[in-house]
N, C-alpha and C positions, 0 to 999 in steps of 0.2 A: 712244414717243410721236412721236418724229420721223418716224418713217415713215410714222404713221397721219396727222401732221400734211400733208407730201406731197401724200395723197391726198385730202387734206378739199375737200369743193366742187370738185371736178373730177369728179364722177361717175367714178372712178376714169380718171380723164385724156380721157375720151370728150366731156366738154363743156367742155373747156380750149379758147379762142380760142390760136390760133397765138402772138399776140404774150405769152403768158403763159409760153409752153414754156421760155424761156432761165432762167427767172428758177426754175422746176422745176428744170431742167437742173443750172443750180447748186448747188443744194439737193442733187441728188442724190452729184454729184461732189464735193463737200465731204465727205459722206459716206465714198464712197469713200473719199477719201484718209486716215479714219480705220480701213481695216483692215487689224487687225493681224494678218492672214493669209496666208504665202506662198503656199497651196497651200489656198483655199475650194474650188472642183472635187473635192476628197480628203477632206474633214472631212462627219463622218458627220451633222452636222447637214442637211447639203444632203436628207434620210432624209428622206419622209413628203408630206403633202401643204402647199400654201402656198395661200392666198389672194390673187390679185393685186388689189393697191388701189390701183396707180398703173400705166398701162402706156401706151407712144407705136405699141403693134402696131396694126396691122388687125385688125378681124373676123376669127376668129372668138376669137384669143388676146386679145381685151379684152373680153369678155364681153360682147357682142355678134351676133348675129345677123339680117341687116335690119334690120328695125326694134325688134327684140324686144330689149331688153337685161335681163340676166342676171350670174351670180355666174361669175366665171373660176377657176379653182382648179389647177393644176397639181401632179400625185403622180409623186412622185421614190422608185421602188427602187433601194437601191445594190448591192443583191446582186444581182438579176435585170439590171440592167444596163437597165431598163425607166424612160418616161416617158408620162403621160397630162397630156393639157388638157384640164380638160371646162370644160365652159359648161352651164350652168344656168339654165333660166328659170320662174319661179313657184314657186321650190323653198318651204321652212323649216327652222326646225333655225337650228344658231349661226353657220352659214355659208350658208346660204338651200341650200342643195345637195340635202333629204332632199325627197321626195316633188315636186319637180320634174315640172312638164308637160310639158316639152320639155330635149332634152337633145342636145349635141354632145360627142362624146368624139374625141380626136383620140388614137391610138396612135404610138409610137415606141421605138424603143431608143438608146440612147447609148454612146458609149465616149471616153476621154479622145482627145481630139485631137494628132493625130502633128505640127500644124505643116505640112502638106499644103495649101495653098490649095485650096479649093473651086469655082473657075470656071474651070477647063478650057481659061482662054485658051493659044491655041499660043504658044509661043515666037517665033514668027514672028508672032505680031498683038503681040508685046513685052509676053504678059504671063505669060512663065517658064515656059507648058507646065504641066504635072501635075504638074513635080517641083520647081514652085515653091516655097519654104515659108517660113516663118517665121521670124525672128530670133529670138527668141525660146529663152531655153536649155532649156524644161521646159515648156512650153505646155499639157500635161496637165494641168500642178499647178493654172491657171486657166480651162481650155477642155474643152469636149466637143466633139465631133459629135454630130448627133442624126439619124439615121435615119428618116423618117416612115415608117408603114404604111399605115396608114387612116385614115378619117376616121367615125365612126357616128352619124348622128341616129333619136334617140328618142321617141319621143311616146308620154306615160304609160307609159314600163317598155318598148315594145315598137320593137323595134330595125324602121324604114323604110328605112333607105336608107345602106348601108356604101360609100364609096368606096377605092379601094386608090391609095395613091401609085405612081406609075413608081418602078423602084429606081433607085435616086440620089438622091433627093429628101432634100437633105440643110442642112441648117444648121450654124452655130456658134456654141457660146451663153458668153460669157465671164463667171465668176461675179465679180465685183468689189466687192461685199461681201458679208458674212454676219456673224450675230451669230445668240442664241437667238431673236431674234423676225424679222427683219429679212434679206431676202436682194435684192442688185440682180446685175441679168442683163442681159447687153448681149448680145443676137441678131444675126448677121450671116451674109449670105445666101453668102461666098466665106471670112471669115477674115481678110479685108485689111481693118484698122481696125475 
């Protein structure tokens, strides 16, 4: 109930006024600090698909496109080592997802995060080079990498228009809570904070 409380009236965070954010923000961190998880990244609940109901991302990870806004859904394999965003618009079904007129599926792979910073600053521009990393003693246990590959939009079933990411195109996404119903994700585009 908390979580779905979060998202209520925020059109899942897309029609939140700015000055509203901290006071979510809150909400969400308080959470956090009730989980009692050393290692959410590794617990096999993170398994299956999730509904996002609250999110501060851009298009197309807030269920958004243009103007078209839409159901965001995120499916998580732990054996394939695989992650899907799709975005949904006009769907039905218990997640508005089935029979969808328009569809954005964003592909990727994941693997536990080595503590490796992500932004490639030299050492010389002062920010540690490639072999910058983490303090962190176990970073895996709450962090991925995420790999992008493509991106595909759909209209009615039939795939229009695939883009492929440059390899690198890479994120960090820190799981900082989980429970049976409930998962918070903090995205970040290097791994620093």
């Amino acid at each position: 109930l908390f979580s779905l409380s979060i998202g209520a009236n925020t059109d899942r965070g897309r029609s939140m006024r700015d000055s509203d954010r901290p006071a979510i923000h809150s909400l969400l961190s308080d959470l956090e600090s009730l989980c009692a998880l050393s290692a959410p990244a590794r617990d096999a609940r993170m398994e299956g698909p999730w509904i996002v109901l609250y999110t501060d991302a851009p298009p197309p990870s807030n269920g958004q496109l243009g103007f078209l806004k839409g159901i965001a859904k995120q499916v998580i394999d732990l054996n394939e080592g695989t992650y899907r965003n799709e975005l949904y618009v006009g769907g039905d079904g218990a997640d508005e997802d089935e029979n969808a007129w328009l569809s954005a599926i964003l592909d990727a792979t994941w693997c536990e995060w080595d503590g490796v910073y992500l932004d490639g600053d030299s050492a010389e521009d002062g920010g540690g080079g490639n072999d910058a990393v983490a303090e962190e003693k176990d970073p895996g246990a709450t962090t991925w990498k995420v790999d992008f590959e493509s991106i595909t939009l759909s209209v009615f079933g039939v795939s229009i228009f695939t883009q492929r990411f440059e390899a690198g195109t890479s994120r960090t996404w820190r799981m900082s809570y989980l429970d049976d119903d409930t998962r918070i994700v903090r995205a970040g585009k290097t791994g620093r904070g």
